[in-house]
VOGU-3710 file (C-alpha; in Angstrom, 3 decimals, decimal comma):
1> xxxxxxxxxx> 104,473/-7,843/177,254  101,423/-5,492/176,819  101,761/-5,769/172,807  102,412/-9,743/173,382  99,506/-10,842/175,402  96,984/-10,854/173,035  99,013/-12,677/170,515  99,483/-15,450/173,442  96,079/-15,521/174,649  94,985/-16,202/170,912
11> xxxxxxxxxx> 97,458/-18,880/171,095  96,716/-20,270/174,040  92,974/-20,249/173,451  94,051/-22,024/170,212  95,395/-24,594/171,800  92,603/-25,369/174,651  89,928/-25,395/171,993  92,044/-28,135/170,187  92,127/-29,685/173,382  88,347/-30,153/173,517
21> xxxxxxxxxx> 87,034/-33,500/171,764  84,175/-31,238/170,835  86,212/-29,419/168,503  87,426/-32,390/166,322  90,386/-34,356/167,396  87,780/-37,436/168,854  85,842/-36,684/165,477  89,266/-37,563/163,087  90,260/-40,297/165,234  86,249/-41,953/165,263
31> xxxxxxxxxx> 86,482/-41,241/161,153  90,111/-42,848/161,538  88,689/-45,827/163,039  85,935/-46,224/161,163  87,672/-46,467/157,900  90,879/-48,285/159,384  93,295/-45,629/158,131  95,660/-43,106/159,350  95,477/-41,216/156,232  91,401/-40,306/157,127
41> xxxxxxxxxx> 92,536/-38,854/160,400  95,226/-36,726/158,493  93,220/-35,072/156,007  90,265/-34,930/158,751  92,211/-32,408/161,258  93,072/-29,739/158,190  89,259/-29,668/157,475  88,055/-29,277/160,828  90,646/-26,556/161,665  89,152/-24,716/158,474
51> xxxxxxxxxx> 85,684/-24,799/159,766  86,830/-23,728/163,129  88,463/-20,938/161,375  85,482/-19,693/159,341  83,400/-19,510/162,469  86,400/-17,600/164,250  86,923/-15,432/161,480  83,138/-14,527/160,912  82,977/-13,592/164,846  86,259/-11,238/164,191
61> xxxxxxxxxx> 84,677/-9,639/161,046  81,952/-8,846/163,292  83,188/-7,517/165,717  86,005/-5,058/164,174  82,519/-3,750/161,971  80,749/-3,322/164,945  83,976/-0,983/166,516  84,133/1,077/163,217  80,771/2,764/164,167  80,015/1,998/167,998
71> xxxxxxxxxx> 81,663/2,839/170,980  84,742/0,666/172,165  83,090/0,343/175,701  79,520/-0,949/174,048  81,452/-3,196/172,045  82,819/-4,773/175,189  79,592/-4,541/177,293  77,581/-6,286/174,659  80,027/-9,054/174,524  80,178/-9,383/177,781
81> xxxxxxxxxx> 76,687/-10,295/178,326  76,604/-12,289/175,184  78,589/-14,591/176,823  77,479/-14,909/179,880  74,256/-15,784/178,056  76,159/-18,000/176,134  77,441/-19,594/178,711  74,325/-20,295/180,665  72,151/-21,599/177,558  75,141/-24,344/176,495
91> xxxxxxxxxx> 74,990/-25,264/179,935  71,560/-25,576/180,099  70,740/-27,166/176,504  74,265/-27,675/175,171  74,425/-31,179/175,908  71,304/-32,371/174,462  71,491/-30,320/171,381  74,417/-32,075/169,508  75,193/-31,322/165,537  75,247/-34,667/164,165
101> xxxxxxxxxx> 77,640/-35,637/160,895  78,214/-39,708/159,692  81,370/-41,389/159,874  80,794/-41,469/156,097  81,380/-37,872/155,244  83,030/-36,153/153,037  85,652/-33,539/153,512  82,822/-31,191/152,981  80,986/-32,207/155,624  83,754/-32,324/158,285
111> xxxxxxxxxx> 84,388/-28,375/157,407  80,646/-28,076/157,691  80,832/-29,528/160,795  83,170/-27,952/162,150  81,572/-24,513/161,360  78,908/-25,685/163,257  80,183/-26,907/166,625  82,679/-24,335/166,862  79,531/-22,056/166,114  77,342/-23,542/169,010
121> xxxxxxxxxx> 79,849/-23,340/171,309  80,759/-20,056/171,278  84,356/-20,259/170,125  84,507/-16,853/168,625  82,972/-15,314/170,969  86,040/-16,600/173,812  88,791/-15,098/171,827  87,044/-11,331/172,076  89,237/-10,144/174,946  92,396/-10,669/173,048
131> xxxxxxxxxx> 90,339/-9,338/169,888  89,226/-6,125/170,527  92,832/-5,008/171,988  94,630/-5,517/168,156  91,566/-5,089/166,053  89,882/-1,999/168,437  92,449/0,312/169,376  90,936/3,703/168,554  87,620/5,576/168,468  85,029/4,941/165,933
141> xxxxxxxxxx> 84,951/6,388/162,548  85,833/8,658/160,874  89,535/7,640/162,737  89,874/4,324/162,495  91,503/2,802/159,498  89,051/-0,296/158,745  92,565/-1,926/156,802  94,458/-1,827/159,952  91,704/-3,578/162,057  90,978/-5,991/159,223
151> xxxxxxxxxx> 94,727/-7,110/159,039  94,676/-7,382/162,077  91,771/-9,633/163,069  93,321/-11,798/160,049  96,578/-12,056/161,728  94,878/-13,410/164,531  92,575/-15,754/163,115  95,516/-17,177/161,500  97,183/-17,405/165,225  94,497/-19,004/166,884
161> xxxxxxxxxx> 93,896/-21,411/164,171  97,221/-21,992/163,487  97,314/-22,750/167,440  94,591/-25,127/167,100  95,262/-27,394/163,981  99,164/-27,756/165,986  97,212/-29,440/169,091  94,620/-30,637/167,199  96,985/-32,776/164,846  99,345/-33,826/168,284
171> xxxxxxxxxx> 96,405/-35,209/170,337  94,345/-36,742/167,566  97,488/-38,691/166,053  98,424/-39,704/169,225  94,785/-40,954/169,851  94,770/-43,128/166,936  98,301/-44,518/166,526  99,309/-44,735/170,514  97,055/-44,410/173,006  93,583/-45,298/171,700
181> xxxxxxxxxx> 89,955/-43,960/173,111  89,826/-45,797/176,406  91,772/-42,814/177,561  88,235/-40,766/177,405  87,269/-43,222/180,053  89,677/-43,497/182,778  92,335/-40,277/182,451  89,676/-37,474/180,497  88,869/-34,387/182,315  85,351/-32,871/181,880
191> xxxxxxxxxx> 86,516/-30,382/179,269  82,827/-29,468/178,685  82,197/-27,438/181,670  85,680/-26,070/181,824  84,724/-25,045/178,829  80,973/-23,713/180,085  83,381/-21,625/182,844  85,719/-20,268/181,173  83,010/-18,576/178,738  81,062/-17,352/181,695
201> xxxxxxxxxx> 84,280/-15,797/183,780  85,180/-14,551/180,097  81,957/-12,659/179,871  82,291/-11,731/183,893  85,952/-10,140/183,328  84,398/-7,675/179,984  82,014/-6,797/182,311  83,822/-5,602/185,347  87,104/-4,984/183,787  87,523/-1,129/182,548
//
């Protein structure tokens, strides 16, 4: 189970941030709508889960650099209070500060998009606790093997996003073809400031947690 965890956190985290509407499901099933076609919302979810991935991958890149050279436990510190930080400023300025894209955008765009919001929202910066066990498992260099970390953080990009397209695809399918958006109004949790919490008690737990 210790060697599993990570690999289910990533998945799990997958999953929530394909839960949130800010990620892109409500985005494919508005474009869906807009152009009266199912086929809009299909290609839609691939393009946002790409975006989402870039940001999540650029994070990870980051982060397994940063361990090559710096200390494990500075690593983890720094993140810490990054998100904490994080957590406090989207609270603060998160809702009024929205990345805007048309309903008339390309495929481009979506990715683009995508990049963006998962960007501004810190989703990268959530899946660091089940990170830095794969990707930061031994002291800087010269030990490490920068391969092994690199596979690694690839393997779980690929989880999480893999993870995220799956509930991305069920929820914004079901959306469009089933349910429709009046669900946002009377059954829709505030997924925003879950979201705002769990990036603060994320930051919390690197901080206390040795």
């Amino acid at each position: 189970m210790n060697e599993l965890w990570p690999w289910m956190l990533l998945a799990g985290l997958g999953a929530f941030h394909g839960l949130n509407p800010a990620m892109g499901w409500l985005f494919a099933v508005a474009l869906g709508v807009h152009r009266q076609s199912f086929t809009a919302v299909v290609q839609a979810v691939p393009a946002i889960a790409l975006g989402h991935a870039v940001s999540i991958a650029l994070v990870a890149g980051a982060v397994v650099a940063a361990g090559l050279f710096v200390n494990q436990d500075a690593v983890r510190m720094a993140t810490g209070v990054t998100l904490v930080a994080w957590a406090i400023c989207h609270q603060v300025f998160g809702h009024s500060r929205r990345v805007r894209v048309g309903l008339r955008t390309g495929l481009a765009g979506l990715v683009f998009w995508s990049f963006l919001m998962a960007t501004a929202h810190g989703a990268g910066l959530m899946i660091l606790p089940a990170l830095m066990p794969l990707c930061l498992t031994q002291p800087p260099l010269p030990n490490v093997g920068g391969a092994g970390s690199a596979a690694m953080a690839i393997a779980a990009v690929g989880v999480h996003t893999l993870a995220m397209l799956a509930v991305t695809s069920l929820i914004a399918l079901t959306v469009y073809r089933w349910v429709g958006l009046e669900i946002l109004r009377s059954a829709w949790i505030n997924v925003d400031l879950l979201w705002t919490g769990v990036l603060f008690a994320t930051g919390v737990g690197l901080l206390i947690i040795r």
